[in-house]
C-alpha positions in Angstrom: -114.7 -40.9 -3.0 -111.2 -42.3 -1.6 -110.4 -43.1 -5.4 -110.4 -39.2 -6.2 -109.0 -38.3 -2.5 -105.8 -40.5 -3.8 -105.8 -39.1 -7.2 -105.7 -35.4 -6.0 -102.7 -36.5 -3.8 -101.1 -38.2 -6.5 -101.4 -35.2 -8.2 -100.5 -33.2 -5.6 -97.4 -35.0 -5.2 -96.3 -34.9 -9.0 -96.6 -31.0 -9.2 -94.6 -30.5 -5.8 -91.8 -32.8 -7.5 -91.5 -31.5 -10.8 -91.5 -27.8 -8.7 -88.7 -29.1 -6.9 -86.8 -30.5 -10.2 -87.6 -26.9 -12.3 -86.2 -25.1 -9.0 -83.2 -27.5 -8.8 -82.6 -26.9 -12.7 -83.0 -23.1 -12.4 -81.1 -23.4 -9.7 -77.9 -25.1 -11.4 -78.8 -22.8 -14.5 -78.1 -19.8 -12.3 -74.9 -21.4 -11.4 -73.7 -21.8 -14.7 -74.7 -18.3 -15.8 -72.6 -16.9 -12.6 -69.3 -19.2 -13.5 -69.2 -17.7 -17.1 -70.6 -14.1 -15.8 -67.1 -14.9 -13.3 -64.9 -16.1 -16.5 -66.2 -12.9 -18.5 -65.0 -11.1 -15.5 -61.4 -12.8 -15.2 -60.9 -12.1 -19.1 -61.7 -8.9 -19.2 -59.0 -8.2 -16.2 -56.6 -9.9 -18.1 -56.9 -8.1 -21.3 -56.8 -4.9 -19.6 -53.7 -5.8 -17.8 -52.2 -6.7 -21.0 -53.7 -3.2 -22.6 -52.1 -1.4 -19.5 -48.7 -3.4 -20.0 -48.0 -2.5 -23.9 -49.3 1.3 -23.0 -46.1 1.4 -20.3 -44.2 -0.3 -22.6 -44.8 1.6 -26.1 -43.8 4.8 -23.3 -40.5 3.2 -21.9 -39.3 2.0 -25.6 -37.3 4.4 -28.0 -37.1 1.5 -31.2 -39.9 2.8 -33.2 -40.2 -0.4 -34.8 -40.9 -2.7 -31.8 -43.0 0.0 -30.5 -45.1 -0.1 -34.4 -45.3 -4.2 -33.7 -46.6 -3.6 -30.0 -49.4 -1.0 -31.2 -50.6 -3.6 -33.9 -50.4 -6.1 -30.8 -52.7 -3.8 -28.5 -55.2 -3.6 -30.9 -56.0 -7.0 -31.3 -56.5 -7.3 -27.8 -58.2 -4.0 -27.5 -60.7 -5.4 -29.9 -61.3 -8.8 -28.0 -61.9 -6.5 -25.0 -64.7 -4.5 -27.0 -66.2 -8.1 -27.6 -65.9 -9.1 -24.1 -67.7 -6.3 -22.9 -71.2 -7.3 -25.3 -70.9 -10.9 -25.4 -73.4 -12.5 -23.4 -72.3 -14.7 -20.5 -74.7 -17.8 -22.0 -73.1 -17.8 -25.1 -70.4 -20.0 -23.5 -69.4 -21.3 -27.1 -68.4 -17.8 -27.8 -66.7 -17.0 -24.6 -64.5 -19.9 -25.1 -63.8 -19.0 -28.5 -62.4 -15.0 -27.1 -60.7 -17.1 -23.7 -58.5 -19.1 -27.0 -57.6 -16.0 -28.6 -56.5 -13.9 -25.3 -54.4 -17.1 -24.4 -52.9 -17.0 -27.8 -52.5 -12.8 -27.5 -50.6 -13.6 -24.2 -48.7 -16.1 -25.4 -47.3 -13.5 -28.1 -47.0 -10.7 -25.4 -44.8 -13.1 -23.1 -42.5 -13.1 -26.5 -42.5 -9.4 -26.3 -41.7 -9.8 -22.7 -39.1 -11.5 -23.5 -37.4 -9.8 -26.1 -37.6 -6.4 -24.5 -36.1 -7.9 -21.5 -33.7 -9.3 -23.3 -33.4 -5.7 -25.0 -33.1 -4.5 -21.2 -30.5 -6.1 -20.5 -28.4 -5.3 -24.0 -28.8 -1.8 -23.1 -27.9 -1.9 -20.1 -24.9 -3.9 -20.7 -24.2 -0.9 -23.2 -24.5 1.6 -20.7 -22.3 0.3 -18.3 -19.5 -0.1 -21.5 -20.4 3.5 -22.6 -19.7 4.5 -18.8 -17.0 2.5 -19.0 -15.5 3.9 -21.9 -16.2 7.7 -20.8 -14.7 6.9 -17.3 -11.4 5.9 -18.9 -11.7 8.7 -21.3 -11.9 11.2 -18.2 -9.1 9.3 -16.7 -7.0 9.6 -19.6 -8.0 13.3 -19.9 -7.0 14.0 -16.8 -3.9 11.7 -16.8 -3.2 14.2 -20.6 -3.9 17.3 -18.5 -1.8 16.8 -15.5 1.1 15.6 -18.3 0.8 18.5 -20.2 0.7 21.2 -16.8 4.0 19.1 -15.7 5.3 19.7 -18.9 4.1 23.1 -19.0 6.0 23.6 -15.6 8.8 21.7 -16.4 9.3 24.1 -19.6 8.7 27.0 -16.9 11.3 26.1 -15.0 13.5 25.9 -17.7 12.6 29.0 -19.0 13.8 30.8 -15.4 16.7 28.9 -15.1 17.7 29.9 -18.9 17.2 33.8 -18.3 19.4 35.9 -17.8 20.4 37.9 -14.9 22.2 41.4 -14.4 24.0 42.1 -11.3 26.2 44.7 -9.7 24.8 47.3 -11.4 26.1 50.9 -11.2 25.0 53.9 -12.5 27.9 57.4 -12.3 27.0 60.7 -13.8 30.1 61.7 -14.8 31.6 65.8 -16.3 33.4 66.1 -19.4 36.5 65.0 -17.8 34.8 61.5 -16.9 35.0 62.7 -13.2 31.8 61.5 -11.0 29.8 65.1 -11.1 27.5 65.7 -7.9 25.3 68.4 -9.7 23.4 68.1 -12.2 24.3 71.1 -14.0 28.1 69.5 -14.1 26.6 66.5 -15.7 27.8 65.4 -19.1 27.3 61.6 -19.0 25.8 58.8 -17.7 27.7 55.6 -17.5 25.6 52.6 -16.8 27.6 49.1 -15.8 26.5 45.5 -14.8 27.5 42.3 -15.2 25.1 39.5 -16.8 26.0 36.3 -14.7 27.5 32.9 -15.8 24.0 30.7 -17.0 25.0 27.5 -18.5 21.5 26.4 -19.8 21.1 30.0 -21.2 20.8 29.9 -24.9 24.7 31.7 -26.1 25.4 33.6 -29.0 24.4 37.1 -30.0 22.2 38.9 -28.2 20.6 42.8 -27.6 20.7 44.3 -24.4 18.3 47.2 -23.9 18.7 49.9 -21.2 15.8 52.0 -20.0 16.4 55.0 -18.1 13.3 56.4 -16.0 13.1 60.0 -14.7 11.4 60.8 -11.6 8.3 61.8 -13.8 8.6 58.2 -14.7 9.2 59.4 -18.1 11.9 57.6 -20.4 15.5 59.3 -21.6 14.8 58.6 -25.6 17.1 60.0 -28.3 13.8 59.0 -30.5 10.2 57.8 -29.9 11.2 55.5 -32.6 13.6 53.5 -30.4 11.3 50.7 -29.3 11.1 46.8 -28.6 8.7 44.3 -28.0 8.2 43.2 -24.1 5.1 41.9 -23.1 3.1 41.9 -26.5 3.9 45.7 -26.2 6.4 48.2 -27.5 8.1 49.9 -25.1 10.7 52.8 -25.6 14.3 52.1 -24.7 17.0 54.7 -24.4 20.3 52.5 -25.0 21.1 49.3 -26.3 24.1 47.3 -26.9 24.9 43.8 -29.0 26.8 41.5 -27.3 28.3 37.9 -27.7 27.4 35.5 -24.6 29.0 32.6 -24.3 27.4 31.1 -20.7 30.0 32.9 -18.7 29.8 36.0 -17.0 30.3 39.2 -19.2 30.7 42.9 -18.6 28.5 45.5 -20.5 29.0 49.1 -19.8 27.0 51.3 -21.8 26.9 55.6 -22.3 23.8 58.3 -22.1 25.1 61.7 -23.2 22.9 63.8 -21.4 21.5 66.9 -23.6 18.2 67.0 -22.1 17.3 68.9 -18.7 17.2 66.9 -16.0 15.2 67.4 -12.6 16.5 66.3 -9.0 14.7 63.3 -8.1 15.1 59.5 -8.2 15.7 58.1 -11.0 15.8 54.4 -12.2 17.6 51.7 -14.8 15.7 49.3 -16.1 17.6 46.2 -17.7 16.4 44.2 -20.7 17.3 40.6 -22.4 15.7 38.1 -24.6 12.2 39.6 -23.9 13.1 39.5 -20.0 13.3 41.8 -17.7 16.8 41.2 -16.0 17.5 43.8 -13.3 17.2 47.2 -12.0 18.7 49.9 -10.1 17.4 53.5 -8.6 19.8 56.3 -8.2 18.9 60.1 -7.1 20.4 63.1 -8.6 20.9 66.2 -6.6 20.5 69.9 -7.7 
């Protein structure tokens, strides 16, 4: 009886041990499983980091061909992530196979890295020269423009200091005895006289001087609608002219209206013209 009473504890014993060793071993085993379920985790993260980072950079890049190589890149990794989503966590020898080729994928993205940072940097070197170069181009622009409105001025101010100018000028309605007449039915002539001042930067040598004589109508004394000449991209009539000969000093001109036309009381004006320029004027009234 004590024989069996030791063999049932005996027994006893051995099945609560090798319970506690299968426990232990499932224990471990769960273990394991969770440290690769944990590594199939990790990789997956990383791939899809790696996804996520050609994605930006295929969208930030304008060279068709590195954005072709990065494409062909993604994919491989896309494909390792399909396989890391149905590999089981136990096939361990597996799972190290796909954690090799990720570490060999990121070692070719950190080329890409890399290059387009090295690319980055070209471009943005470019940039700064191209911002460069149209910052001096503005400069000189504007350096060009402000040359050519000085020289515009410069030529301005020559221009005014060249032209002409008629002074002391006098306008007599004379009879047919040359006598200044006060009516105008006594009126035979008018006598227009000025001087054009001494200019020594004005251009010498012949020249046309038009008259213009305005009535109080503001109508023009014409022998013919014919008589014209250009002033201000127009053609205006004028109602005497005269050649003359400057020489840079100061020269008389006196020139003659016979009057056949009837004339109103009024104010009437003289208009003088030279070298396309206006280059003085004088009213005068006329009484009945």
């Amino acid at each position: 009886m004590s024989l069996l009473i030791l063999a049932i504890v005996v027994l006893i014993l051995i099945i609560a041990g090798a319970a506690y060793y299968i426990f232990h071993q499932k224990a471990q085993m769960d273990d394991i499983v969770m440290g690769y379920e944990l590594e199939k985790e990790i990789l997956a993260d990383e791939s899809h980091e790696m996804v996520s980072w050609y994605d930006e950079k295929k969208y930030e890049l304008s060279n068709d061909s590195l954005i072709a190589q990065l494409t062909t890149e993604q994919a491989k990794v896309q494909r390792l992530q399909e396989e890391l989503r149905t590999v089981r966590a136990t096939d361990t020898r597996r799972i190290n196979e796909l954690k090799k080729e990720l570490e060999t994928l990121r070692t070719i993205m950190r080329s890409y890295v890399i290059q387009i940072d090295s690319l980055d940097q070209a471009n943005k070197r470019l940039q700064k020269e191209k911002q460069e170069a149209v910052n001096s181009y503005r400069r000189a622009s504007t350096q060009a423009a402000n040359l050519q409105k000085e020289k515009e001025q410069l030529t301005e101010r020559v221009t005014l200091a060249s032209r002409l100018d008629a002074t002391d000028i006098q306008v007599k309605a004379v009879n047919s005895k040359g006598k200044v007449a006060k009516k105008i039915k006594q009126m035979q002539q008018f006598v227009v006289s000025f001087k054009i001042t001494k200019n020594i930067t004005a251009p010498v040598g012949e020249k046309i001087v038009y008259v213009r004589i305005m009535k109080p109508d503001d109508d023009v004394l014409v022998k013919s609608r014919a008589d014209v000449f250009p002033f201000e991209d127009k053609e205006i009539n004028y109602s005497m002219k005269r050649i003359i000969e400057y020489d840079g000093e100061e020269t008389a001109v006196t020139l003659y209206w016979d009057i056949e036309e009837f004339l109103s009381p009024g104010e009437y004006r003289v208009d003088i013209f030279a070298d396309g320029n206006h280059i003085g004027r004088r009213t005068f009234s006329l009484e009945g």
